[in-house]
N, CA, C and O atoms as a MOPAC input file, in Angstrom:
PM7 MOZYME 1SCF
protein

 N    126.12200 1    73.50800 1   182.07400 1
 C    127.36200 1    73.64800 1   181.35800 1
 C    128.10600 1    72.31800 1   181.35800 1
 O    127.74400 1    71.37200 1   182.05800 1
 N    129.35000 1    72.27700 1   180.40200 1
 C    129.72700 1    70.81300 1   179.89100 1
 C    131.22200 1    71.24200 1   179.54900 1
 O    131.64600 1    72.28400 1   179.04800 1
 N    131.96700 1    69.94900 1   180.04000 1
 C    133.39700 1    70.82300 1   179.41900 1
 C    134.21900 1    69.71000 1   179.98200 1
 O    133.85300 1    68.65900 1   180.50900 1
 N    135.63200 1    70.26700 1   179.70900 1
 C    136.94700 1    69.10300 1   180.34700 1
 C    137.46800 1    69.52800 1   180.96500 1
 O    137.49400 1    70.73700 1   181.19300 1
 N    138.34800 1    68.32700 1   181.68900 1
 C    139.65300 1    69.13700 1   182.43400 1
 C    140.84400 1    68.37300 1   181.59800 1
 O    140.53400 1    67.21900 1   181.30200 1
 N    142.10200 1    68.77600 1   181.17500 1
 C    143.27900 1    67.82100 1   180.22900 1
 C    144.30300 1    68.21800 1   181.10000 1
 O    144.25100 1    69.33400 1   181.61500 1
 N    145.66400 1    67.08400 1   181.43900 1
 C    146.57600 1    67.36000 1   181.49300 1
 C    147.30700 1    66.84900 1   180.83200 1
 O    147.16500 1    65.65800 1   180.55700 1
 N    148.31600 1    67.57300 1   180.36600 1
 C    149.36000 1    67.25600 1   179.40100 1
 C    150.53000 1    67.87300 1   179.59000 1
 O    150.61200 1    69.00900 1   180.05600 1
 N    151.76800 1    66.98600 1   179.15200 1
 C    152.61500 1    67.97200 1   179.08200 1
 C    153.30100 1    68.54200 1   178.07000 1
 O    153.34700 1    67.82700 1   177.06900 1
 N    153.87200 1    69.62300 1   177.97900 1
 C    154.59300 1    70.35500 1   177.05300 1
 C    155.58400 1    69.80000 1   176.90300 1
 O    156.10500 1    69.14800 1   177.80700 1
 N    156.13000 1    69.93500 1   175.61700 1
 C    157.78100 1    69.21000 1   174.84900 1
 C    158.79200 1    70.39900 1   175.89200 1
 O    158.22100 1    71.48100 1   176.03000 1
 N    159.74800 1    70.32300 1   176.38000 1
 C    160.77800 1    70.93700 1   176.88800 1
 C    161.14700 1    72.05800 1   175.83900 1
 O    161.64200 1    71.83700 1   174.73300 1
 N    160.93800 1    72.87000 1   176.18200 1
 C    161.36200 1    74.20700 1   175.23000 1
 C    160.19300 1    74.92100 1   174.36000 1
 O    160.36900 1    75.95800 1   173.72100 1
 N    158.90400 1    74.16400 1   174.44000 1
 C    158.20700 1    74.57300 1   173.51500 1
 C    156.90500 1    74.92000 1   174.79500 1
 O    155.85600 1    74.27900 1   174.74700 1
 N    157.16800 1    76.14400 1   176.05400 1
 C    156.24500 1    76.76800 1   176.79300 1
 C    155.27900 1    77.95000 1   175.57700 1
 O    154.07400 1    78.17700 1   175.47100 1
 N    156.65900 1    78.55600 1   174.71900 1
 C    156.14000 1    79.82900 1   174.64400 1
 C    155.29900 1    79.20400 1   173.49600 1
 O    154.11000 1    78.99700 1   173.73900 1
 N    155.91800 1    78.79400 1   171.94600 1
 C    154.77700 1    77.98200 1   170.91100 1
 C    154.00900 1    77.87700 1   171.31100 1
 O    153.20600 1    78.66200 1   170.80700 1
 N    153.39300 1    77.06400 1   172.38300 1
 C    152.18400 1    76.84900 1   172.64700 1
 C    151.35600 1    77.94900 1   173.01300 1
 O    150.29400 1    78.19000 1   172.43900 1
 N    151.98400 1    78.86700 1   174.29800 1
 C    151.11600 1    79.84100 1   174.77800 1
 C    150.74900 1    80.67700 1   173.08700 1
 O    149.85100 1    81.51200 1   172.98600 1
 N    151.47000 1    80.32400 1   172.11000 1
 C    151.56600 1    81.98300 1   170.55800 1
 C    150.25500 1    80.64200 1   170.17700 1
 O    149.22400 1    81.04600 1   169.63900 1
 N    150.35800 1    79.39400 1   170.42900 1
 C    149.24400 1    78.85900 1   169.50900 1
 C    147.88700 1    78.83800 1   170.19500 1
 O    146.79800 1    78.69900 1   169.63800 1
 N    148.10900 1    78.98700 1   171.39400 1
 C    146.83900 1    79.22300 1   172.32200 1
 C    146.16100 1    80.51600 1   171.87400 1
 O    145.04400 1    80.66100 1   171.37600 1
 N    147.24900 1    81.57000 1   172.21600 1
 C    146.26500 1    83.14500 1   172.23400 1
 C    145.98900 1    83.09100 1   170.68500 1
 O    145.42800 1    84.15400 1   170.41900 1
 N    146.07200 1    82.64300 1   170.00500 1
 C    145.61800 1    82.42800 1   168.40400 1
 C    144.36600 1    81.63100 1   168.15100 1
 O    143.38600 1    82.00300 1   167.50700 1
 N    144.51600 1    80.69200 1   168.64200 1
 C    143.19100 1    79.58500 1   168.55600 1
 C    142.24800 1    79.90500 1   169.53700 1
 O    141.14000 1    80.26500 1   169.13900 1
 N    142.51100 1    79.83400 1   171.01900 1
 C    141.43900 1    80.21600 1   171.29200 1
 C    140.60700 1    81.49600 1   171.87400 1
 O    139.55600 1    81.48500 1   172.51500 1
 N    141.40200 1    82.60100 1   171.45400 1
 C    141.25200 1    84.10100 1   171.67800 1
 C    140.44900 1    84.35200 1   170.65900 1
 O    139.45000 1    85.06700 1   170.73900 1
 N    140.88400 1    83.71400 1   169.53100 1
 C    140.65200 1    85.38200 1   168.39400 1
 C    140.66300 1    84.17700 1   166.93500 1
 O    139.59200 1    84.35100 1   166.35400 1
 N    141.32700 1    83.29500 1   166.35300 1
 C    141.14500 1    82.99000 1   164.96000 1
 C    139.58000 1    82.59400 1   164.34800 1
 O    138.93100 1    82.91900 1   163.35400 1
 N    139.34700 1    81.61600 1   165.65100 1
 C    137.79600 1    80.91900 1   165.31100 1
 C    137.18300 1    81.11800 1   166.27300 1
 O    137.71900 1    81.04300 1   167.37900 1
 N    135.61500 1    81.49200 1   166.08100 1
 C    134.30600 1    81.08700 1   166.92600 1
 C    134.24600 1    79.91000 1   166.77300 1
 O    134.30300 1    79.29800 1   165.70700 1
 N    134.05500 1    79.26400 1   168.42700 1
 C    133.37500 1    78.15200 1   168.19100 1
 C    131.56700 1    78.23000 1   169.13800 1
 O    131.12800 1    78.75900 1   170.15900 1
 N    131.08100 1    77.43400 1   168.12400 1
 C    129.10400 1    77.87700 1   168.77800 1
 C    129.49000 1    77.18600 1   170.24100 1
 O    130.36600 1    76.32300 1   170.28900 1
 N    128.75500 1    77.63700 1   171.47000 1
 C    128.62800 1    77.37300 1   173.02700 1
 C    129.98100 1    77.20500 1   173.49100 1
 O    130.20800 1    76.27700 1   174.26800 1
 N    130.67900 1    77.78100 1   173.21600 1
 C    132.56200 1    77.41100 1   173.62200 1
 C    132.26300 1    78.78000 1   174.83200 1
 O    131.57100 1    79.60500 1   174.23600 1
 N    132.49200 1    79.16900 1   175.99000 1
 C    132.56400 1    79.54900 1   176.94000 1
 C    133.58700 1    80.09900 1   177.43700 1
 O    133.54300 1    81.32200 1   177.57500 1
 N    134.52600 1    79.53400 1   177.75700 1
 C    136.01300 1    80.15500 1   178.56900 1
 C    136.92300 1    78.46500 1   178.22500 1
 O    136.71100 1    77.25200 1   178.23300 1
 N    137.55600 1    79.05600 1   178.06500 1
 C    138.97900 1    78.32500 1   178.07300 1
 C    140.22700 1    78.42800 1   178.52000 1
 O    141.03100 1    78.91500 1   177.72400 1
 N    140.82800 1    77.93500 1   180.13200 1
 C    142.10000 1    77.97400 1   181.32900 1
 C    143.18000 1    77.18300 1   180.72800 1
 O    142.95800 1    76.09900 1   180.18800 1
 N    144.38100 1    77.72600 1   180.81700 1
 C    145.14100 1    76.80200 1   181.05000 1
 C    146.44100 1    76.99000 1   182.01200 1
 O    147.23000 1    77.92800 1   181.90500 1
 N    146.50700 1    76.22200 1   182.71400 1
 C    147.34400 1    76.41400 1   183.78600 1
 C    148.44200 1    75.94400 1   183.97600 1
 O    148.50300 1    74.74700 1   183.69400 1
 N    150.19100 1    76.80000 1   184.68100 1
 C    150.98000 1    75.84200 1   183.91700 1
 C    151.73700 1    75.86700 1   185.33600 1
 O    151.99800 1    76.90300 1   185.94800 1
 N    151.95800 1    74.94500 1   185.63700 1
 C    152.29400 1    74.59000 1   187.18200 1
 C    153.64500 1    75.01900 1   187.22000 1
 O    154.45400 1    75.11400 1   186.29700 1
 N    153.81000 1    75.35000 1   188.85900 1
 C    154.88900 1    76.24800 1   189.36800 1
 C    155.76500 1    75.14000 1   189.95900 1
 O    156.95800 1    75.36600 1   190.16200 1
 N    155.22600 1    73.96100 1   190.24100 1
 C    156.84400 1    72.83800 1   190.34200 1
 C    157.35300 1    72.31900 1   189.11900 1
 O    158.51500 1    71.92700 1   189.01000 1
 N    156.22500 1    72.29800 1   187.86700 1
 C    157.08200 1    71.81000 1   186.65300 1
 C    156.41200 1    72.68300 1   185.54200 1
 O    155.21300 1    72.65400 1   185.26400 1
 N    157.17900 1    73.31400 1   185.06200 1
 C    156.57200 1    74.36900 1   183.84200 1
 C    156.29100 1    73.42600 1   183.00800 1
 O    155.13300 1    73.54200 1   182.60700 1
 N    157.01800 1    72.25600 1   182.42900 1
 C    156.30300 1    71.74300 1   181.24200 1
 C    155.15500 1    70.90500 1   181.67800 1
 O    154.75900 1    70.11100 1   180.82400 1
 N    154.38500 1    70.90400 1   183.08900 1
 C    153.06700 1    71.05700 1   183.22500 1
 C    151.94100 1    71.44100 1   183.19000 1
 O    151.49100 1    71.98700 1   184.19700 1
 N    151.04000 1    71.26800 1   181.90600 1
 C    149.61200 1    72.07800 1   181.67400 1
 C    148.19000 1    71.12300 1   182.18100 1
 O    147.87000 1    69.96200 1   181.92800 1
 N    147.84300 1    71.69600 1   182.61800 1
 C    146.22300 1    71.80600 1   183.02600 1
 C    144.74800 1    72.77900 1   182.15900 1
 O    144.71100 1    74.00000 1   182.00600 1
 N    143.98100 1    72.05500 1   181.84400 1
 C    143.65700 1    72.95500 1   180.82200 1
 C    142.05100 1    72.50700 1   181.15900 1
 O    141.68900 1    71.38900 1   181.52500 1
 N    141.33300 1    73.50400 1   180.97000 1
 C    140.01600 1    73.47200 1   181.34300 1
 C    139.14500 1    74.16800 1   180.49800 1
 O    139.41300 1    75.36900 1   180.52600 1
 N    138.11300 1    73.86700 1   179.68100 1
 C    137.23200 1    74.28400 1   178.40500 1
 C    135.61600 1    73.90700 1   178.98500 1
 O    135.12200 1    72.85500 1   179.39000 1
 N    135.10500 1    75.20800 1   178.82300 1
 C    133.88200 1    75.52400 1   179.11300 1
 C    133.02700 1    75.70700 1   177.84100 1
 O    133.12500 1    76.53800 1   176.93800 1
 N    131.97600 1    74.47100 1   178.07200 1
 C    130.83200 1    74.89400 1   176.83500 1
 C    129.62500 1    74.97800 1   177.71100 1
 O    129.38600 1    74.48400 1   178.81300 1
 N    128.81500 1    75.86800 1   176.78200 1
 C    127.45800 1    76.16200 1   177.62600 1
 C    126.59900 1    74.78200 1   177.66800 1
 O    125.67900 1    74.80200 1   178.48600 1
 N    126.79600 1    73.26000 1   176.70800 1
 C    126.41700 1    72.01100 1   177.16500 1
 C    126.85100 1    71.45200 1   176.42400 1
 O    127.43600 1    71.84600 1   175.41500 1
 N    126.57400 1    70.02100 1   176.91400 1
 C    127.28300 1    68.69400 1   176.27400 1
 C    126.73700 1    68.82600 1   175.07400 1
 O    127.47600 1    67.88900 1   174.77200 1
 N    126.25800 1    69.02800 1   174.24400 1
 C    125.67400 1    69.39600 1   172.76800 1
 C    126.64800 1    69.93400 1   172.25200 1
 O    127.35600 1    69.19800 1   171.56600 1
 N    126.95900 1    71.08300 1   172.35600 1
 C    127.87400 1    71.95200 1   171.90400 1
 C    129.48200 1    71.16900 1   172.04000 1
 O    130.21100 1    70.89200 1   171.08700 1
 N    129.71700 1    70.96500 1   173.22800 1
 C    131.14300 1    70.26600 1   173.28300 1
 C    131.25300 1    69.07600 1   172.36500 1
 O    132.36300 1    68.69500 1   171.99300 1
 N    130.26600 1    68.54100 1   172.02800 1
 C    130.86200 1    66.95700 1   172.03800 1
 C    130.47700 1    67.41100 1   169.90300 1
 O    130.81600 1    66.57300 1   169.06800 1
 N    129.92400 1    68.49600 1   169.53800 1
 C    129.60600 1    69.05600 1   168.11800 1
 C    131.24000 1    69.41100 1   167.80800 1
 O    131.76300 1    69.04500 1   166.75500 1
 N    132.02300 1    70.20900 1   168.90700 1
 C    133.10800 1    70.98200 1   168.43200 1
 C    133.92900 1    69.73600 1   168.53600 1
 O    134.54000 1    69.44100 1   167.50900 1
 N    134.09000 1    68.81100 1   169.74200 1
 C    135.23700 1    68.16300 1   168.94800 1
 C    135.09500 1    66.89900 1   168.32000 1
 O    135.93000 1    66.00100 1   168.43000 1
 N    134.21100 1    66.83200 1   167.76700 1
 C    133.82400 1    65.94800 1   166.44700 1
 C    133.86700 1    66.75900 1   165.07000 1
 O    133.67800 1    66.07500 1   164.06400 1
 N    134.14900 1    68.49100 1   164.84600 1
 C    134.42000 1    69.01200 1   163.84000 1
 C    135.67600 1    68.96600 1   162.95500 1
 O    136.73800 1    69.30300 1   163.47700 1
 N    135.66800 1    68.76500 1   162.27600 1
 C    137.15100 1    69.02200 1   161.27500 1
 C    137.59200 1    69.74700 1   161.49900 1
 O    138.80400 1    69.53100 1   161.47800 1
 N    137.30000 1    70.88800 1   161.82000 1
 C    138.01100 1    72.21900 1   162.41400 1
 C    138.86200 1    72.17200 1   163.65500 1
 O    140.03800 1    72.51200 1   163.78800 1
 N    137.82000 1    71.56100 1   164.74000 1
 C    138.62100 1    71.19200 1   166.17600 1
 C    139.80400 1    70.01800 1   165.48100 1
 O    140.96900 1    70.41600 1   165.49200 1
 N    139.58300 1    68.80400 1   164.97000 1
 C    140.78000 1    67.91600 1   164.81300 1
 C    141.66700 1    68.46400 1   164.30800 1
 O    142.73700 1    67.94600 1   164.62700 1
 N    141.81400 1    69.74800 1   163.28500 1
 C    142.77500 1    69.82500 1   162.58200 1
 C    143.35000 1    71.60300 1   163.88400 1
 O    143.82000 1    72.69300 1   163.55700 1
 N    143.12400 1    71.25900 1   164.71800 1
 C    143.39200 1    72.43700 1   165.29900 1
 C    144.51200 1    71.42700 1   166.70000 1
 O    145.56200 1    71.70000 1   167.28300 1
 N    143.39200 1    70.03200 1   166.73900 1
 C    144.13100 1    69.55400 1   167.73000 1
 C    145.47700 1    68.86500 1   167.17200 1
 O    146.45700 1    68.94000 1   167.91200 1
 N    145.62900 1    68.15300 1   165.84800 1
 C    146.82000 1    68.44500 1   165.59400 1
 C    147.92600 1    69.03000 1   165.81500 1
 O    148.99400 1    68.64000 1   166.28700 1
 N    147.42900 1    70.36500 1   165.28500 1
 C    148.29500 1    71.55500 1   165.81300 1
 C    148.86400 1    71.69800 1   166.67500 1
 O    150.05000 1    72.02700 1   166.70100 1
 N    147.95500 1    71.42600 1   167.86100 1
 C    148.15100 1    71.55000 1   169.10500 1
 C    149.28700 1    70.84000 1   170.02400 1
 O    149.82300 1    71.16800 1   171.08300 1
 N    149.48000 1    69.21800 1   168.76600 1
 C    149.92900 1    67.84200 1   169.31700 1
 C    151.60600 1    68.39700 1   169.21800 1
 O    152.53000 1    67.88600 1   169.85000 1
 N    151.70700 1    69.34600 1   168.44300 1
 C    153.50800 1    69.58100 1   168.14500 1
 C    153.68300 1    70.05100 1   169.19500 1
 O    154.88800 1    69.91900 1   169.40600 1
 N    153.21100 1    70.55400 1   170.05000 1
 C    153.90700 1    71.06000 1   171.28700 1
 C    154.06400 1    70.73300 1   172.25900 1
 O    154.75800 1    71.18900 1   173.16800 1
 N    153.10500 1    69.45600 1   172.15800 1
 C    152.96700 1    68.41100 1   173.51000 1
 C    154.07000 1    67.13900 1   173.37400 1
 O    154.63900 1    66.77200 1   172.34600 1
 N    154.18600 1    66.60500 1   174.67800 1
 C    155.12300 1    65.37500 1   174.26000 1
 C    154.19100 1    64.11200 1   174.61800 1
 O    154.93300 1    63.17600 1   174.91800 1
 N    152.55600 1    63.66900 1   174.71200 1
 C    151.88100 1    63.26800 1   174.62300 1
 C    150.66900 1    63.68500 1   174.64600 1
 O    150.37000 1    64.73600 1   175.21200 1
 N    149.85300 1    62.97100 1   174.07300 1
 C    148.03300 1    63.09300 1   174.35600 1
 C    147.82600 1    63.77000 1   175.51000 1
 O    148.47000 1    63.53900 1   176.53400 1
 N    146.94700 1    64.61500 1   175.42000 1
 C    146.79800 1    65.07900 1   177.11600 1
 C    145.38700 1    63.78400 1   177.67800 1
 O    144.57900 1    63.30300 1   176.88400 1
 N    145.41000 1    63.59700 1   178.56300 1
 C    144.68000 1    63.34600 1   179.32700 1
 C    143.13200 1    63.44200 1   179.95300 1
 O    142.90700 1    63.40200 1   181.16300 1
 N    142.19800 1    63.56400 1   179.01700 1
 C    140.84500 1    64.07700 1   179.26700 1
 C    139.72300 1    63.37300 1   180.16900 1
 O    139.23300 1    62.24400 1   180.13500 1
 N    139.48900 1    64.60700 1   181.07700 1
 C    138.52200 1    64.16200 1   181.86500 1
 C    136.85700 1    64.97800 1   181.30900 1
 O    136.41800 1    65.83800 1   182.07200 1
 N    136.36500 1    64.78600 1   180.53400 1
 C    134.79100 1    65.15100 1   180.10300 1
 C    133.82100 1    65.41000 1   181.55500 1
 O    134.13300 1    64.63700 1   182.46000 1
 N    132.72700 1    66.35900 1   181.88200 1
 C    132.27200 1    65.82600 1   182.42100 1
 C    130.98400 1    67.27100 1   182.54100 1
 O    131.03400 1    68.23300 1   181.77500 1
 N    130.09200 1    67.14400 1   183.46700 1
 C    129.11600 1    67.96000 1   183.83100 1
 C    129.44600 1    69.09700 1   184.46900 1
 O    129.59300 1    68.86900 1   185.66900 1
 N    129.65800 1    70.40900 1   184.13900 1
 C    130.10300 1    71.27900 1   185.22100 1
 C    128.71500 1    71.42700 1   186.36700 1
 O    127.63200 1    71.96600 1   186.13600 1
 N    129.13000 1    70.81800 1   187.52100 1
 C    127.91000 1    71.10300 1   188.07500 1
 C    127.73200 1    72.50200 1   189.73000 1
 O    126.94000 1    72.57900 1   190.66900 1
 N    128.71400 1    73.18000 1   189.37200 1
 C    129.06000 1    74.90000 1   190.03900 1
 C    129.77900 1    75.58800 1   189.43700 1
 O    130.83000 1    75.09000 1   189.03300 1
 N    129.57700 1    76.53600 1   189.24600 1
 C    130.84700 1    77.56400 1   188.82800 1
 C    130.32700 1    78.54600 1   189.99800 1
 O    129.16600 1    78.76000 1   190.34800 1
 N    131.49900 1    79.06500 1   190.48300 1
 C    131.42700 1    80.37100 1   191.48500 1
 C    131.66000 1    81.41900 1   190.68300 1
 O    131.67200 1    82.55900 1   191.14600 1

């Protein structure tokens, strides 16, 4: 398995937008092929702290979705709610419990 870890933070006021653009995108609008589970975590000393973690079944699949037009124009989307780029760490999942 293949995937990231991002941190980013949220614009001040815009927790809930994001969570309405999350359960939209990655619940239910689009399949994406080998997309797995997708976390995001929003820290208890600073709410406009996210942590976000995306599971593909391999680096094939991940590195297909966000090179799609679909993923960029989703990460757009995504960018209104943030008050910068998040932070990506790519890498090998090498355990899951």
């Amino acid at each position: 398995m293949y995937g990231t870890v991002a941190k980013t933070r949220v614009k001040p006021g815009m927790q809930e937008g994001f969570k309405a653009w999350a359960a939209n995108t990655i619940t239910g609008a689009r399949t994406v092929p080998g997309h797995v589970e997708t976390l995001v975590y929003q820290s208890d000393a600073d709410p406009n702290l996210l942590t976000v973690v995306v599971i593909f079944e391999d680096r094939e699949s991940y590195h297909a979705n966000a090179a799609s037009p679909e993923q960029h124009a989703e990460f757009l989307k995504m960018m209104q709610f943030l008050a910068s780029e998040p932070e990506w760490n790519d890498g090998e999942i090498i355990w899951r419990g």
